[in-house]
TIBA-973933 format. One record per residue (C-alpha): x negated, y, z. Coordinates in pm, 1 decimal, padded with zeros to 6 digits. Layout:
% residues N
+----------+----------+----------+
:       xx :       yy :       zz :
+----------+----------+----------+
:        X :        Y :        Z :
...
+----------+----------+----------+
This chain:
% residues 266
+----------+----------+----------+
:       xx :       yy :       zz :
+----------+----------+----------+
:  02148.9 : -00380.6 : -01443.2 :
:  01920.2 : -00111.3 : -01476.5 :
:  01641.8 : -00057.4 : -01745.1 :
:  01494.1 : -00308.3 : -01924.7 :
:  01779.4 : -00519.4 : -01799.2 :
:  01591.9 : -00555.9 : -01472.2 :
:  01835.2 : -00557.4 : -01177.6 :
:  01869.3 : -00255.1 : -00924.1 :
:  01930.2 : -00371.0 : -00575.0 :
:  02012.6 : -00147.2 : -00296.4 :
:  01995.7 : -00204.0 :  00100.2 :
:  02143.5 : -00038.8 :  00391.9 :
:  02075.6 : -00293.9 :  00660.4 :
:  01734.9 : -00440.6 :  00719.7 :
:  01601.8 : -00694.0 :  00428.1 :
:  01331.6 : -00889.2 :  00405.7 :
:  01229.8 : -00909.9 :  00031.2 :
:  00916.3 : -01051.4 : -00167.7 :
:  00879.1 : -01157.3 : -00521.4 :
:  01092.1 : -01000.6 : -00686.0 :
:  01095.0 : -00794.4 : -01056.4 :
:  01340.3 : -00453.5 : -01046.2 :
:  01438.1 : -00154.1 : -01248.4 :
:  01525.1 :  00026.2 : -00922.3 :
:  01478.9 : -00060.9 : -00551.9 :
:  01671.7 :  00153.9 : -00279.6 :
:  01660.5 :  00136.8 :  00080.3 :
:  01921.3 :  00363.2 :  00316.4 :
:  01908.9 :  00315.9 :  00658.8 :
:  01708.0 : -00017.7 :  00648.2 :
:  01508.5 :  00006.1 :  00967.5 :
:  01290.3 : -00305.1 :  00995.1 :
:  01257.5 : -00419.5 :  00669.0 :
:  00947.6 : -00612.3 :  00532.3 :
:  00884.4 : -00530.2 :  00159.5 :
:  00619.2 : -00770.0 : -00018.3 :
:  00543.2 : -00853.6 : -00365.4 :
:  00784.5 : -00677.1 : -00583.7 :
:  00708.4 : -00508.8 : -00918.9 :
:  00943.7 : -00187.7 : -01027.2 :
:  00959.7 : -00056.1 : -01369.6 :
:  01209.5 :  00147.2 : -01444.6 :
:  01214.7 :  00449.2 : -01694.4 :
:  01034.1 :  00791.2 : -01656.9 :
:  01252.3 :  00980.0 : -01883.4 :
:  01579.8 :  00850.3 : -01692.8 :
:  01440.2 :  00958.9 : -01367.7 :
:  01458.5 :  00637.1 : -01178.7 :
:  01288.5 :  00695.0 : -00834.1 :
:  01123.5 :  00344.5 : -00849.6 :
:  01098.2 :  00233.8 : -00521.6 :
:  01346.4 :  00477.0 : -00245.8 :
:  01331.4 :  00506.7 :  00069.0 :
:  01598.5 :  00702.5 :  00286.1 :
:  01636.7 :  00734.1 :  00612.8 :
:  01457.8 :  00389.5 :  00684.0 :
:  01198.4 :  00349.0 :  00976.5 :
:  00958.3 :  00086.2 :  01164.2 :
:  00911.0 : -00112.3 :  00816.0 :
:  00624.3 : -00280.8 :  00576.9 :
:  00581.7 : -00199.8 :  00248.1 :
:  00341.8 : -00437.4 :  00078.5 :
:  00147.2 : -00536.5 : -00271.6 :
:  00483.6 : -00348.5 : -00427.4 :
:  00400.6 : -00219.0 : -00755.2 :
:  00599.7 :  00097.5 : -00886.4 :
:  00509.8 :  00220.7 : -01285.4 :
:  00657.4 :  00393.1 : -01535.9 :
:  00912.2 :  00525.4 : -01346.4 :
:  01033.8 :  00921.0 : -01262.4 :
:  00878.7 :  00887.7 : -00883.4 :
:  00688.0 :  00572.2 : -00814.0 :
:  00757.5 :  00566.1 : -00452.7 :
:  00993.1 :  00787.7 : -00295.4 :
:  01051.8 :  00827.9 :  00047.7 :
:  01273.1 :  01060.7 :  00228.4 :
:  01310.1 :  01106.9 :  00603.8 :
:  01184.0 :  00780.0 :  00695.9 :
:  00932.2 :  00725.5 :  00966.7 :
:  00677.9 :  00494.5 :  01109.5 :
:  00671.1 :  00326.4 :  00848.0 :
:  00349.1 :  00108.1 :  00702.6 :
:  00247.7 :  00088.1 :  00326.6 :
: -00060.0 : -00144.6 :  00264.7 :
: -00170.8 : -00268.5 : -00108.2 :
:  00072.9 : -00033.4 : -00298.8 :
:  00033.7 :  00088.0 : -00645.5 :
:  00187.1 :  00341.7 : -00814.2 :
:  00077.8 :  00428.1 : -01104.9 :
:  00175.3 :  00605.3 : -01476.8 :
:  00492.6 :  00802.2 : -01347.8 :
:  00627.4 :  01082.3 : -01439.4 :
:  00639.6 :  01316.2 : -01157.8 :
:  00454.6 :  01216.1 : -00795.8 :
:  00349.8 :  00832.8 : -00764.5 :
:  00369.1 :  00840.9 : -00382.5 :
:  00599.4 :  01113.1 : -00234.9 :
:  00645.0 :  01148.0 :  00138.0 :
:  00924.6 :  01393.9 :  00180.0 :
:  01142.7 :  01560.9 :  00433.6 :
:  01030.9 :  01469.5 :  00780.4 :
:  00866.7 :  01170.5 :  00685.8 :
:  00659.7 :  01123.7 :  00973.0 :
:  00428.3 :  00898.6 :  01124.6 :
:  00354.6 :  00626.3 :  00872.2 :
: -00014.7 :  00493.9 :  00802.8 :
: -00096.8 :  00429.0 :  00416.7 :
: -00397.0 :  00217.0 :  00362.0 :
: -00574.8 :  00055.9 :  00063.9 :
: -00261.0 :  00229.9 : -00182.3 :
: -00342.3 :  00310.6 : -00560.4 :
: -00226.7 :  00663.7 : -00711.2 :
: -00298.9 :  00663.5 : -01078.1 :
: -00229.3 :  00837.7 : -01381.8 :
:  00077.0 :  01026.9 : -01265.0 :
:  00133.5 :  01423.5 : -01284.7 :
:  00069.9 :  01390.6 : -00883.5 :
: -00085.8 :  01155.5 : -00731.6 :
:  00041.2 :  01198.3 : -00396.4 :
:  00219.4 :  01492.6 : -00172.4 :
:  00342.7 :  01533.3 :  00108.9 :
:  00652.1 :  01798.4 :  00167.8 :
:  00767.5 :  01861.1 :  00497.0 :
:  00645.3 :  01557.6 :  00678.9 :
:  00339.2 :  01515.7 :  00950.3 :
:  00141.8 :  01296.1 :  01144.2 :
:  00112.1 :  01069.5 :  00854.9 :
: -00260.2 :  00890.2 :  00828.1 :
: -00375.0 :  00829.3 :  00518.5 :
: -00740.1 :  00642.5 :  00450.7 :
: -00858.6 :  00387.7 :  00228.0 :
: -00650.6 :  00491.2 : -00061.3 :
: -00764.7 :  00550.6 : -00419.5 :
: -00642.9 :  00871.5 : -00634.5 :
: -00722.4 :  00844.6 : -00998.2 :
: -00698.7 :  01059.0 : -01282.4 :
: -00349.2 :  01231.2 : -01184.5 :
: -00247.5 :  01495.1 : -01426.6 :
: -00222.8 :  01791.3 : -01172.1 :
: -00338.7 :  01695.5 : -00829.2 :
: -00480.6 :  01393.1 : -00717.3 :
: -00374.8 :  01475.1 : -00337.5 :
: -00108.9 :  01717.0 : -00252.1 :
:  00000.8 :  01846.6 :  00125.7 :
:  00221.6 :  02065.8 :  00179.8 :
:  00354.6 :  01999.8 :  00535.4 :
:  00474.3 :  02431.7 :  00588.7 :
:  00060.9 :  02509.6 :  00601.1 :
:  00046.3 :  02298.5 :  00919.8 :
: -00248.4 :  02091.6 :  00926.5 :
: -00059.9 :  01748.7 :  01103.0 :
: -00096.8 :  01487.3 :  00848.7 :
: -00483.5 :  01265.1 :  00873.9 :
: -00645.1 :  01180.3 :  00585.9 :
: -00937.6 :  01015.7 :  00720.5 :
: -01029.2 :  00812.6 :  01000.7 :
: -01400.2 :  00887.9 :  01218.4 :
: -01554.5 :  00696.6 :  00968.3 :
: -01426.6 :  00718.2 :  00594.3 :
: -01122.1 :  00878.0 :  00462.2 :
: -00984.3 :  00847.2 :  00053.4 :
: -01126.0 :  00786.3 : -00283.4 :
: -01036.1 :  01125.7 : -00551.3 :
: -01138.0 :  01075.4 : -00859.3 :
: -01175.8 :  01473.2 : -00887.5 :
: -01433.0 :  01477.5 : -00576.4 :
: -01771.7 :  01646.7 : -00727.3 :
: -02002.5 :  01613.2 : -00405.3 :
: -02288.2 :  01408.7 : -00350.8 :
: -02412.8 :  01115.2 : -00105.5 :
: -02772.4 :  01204.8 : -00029.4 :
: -02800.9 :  00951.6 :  00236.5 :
: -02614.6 :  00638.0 : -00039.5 :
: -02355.8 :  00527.7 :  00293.9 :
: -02094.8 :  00558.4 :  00051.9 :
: -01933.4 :  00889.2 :  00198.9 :
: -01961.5 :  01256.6 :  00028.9 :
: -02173.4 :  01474.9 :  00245.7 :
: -01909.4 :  01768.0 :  00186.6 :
: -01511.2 :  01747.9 :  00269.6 :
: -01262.8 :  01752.9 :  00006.7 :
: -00995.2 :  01983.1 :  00070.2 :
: -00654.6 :  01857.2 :  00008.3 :
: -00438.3 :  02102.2 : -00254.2 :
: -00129.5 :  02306.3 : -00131.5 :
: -00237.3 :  02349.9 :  00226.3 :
: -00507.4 :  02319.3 :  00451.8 :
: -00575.0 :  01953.7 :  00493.5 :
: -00886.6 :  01837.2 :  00439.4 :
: -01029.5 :  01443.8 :  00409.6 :
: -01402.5 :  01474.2 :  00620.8 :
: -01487.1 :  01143.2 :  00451.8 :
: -01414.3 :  01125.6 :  00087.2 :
: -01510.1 :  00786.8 : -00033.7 :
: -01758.5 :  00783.2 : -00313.0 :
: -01622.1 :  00470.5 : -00498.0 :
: -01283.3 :  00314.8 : -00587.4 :
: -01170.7 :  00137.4 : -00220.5 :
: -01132.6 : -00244.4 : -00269.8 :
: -00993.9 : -00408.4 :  00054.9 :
: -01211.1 : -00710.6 :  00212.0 :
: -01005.5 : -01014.2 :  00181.5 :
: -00856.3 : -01144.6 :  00501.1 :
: -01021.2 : -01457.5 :  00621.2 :
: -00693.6 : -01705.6 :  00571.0 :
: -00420.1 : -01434.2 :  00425.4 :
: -00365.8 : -01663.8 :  00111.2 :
: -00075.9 : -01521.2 :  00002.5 :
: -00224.3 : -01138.4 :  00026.5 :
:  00033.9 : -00997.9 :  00269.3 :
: -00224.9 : -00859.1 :  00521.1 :
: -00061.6 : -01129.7 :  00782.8 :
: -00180.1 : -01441.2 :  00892.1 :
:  00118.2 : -01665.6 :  00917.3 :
:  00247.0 : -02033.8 :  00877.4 :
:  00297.2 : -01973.4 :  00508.2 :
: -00073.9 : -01899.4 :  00459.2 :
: -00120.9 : -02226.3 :  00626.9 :
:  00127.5 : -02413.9 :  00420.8 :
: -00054.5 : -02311.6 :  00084.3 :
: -00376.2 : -02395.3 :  00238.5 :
: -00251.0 : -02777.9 :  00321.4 :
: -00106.5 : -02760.3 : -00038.8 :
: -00477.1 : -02659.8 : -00189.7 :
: -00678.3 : -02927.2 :  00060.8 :
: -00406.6 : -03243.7 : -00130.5 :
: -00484.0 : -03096.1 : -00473.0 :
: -00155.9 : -03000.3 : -00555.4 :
: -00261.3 : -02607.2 : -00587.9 :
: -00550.4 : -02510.0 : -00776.5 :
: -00849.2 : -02357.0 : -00601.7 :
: -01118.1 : -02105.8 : -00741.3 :
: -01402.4 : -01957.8 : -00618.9 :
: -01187.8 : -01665.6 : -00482.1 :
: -00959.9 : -01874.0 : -00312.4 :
: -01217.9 : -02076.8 : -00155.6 :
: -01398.7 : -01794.7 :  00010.3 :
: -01038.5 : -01712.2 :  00173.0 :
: -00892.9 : -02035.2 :  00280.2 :
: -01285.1 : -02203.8 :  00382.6 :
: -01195.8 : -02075.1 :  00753.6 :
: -01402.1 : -02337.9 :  00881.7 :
: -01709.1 : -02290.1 :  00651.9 :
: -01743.9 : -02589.0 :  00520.9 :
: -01777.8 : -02506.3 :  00199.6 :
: -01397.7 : -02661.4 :  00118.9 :
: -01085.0 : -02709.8 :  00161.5 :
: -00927.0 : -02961.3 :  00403.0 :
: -00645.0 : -02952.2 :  00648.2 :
: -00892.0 : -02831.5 :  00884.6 :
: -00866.2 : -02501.3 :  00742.6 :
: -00528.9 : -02484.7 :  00777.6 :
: -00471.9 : -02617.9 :  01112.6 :
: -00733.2 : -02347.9 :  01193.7 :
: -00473.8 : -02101.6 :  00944.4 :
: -00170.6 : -02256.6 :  01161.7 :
: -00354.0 : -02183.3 :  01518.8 :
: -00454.3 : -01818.5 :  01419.8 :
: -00063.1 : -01743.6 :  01340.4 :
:  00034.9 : -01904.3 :  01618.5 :
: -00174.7 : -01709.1 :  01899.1 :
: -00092.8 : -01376.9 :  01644.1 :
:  00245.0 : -01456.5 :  01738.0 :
:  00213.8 : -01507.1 :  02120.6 :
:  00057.0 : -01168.1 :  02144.2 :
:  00361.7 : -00954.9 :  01956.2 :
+----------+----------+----------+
């Protein structure tokens, strides 16, 4: 058990894990694993590395929140790899540290708050980074350092990251500074910085907030449309994918076709 009397659990083949509450979670040579849904909380002064990643590649990391620990997310030579909905946040050293030829993963709509560094990258390129907040970390919000090679994207053609530090203006109001922000350590540089705090769209029929339309979302749905799930006006606006204004087993036949043809396609 690790702190808090939280289990540690610790993977070196690939795992498919959701819903889960940890002191420490460890992945080593975990290629195609699909992360979803688990809180970490650890201890900062112990140097737990939250959530660690060696060596692993081709995985999902998703809605996994990492606080309070020494590193909120850690991960060390581990490529292609996609992080969606993350938060790391109050930690004692970097909340999101891509280290050591970590190359090639996308990180979108992830939360960097309140530690000494919000994120850096060491040693690793060809990472794209956009749609993620970085709030109010101690040092730097953003940190690259990838040997003063400029390899790793922080924006797409059309908006890049939300710094809390970013002083420039939006003349035009489209929600994008007019100047760059240049990322700290190196000579990256986000061309979009958002102006506001990124909050993702919901996903038209992704009730259970994995960024996936599957049978499960379909399965809640039918369990909301016989009443045995409650429904608010949040919920609605997700599972209505017929527009009617409710929920019925229309929706998640609809829910149940979309996953289905998702599925032909992969």
């Amino acid at each position: 058990m690790g702190s808090g009397n939280r289990p540690i659990k610790y993977y070196n083949s690939p795992v498919d894990l959701s819903n889960e509450i940890l002191s420490e979670l460890i992945l080593c040579n975990a290629d195609n694993s699909t992360i979803n849904n688990v809180t970490i909380k650890g201890s900062e002064t112990l140097k737990n590395n939250g959530f660690l990643v060696l060596r692993t590649d081709n995985s999902t990391f998703t809605n996994i929140n990492s606080s309070n620990n020494y590193y909120g997310i850690y991960m060390d030579y581990s490529s292609n790899n996609t992080l969606t909905s993350n938060n790391a946040s109050s930690n004692n050293n970097n909340g999101i540290w891509l280290y050591s030829s970590s190359n090639n993963n996308t990180l979108t709509n992830n939360t960097a708050s309140n530690n000494n560094y919000g994120i850096c990258l060491w040693d690793s390129s060809n990472n794209t980074l956009y749609c993620n907040n970085f709030i109010n970390n101690t040092n730097y919000n953003a940190y690259d350092n990838a040997y003063d090679t400029s390899t790793n994207q922080w924006n797409t053609n059309s908006k890049g990251n939300y710094y809390s530090d970013y002083t420039g203006s939006d003349n035009n109001s489209d929600g994008i500074g007019d100047t760059s922000y240049q990322i700290s350590g190196g000579s990256s540089i986000d061309y979009f910085p958002l102006m506001h705090l990124w909050e993702k769209p919901p996903l038209k029929g992704d009730l259970d907030d994995d960024s996936q339309i599957t049978s499960k979302d379909a399965a809640i749905v039918l369990e909301i449309a016989v009443g045995s799930r409650p429904c608010n006006s949040q919920i609605l606006a997700i599972a209505d994918v017929s527009g009617d204004g409710r929920v019925s087993s229309l929706d998640a036949l609809m829910i149940l076709q979309m996953a289905s043809s998702i599925q032909k396609k992969l």
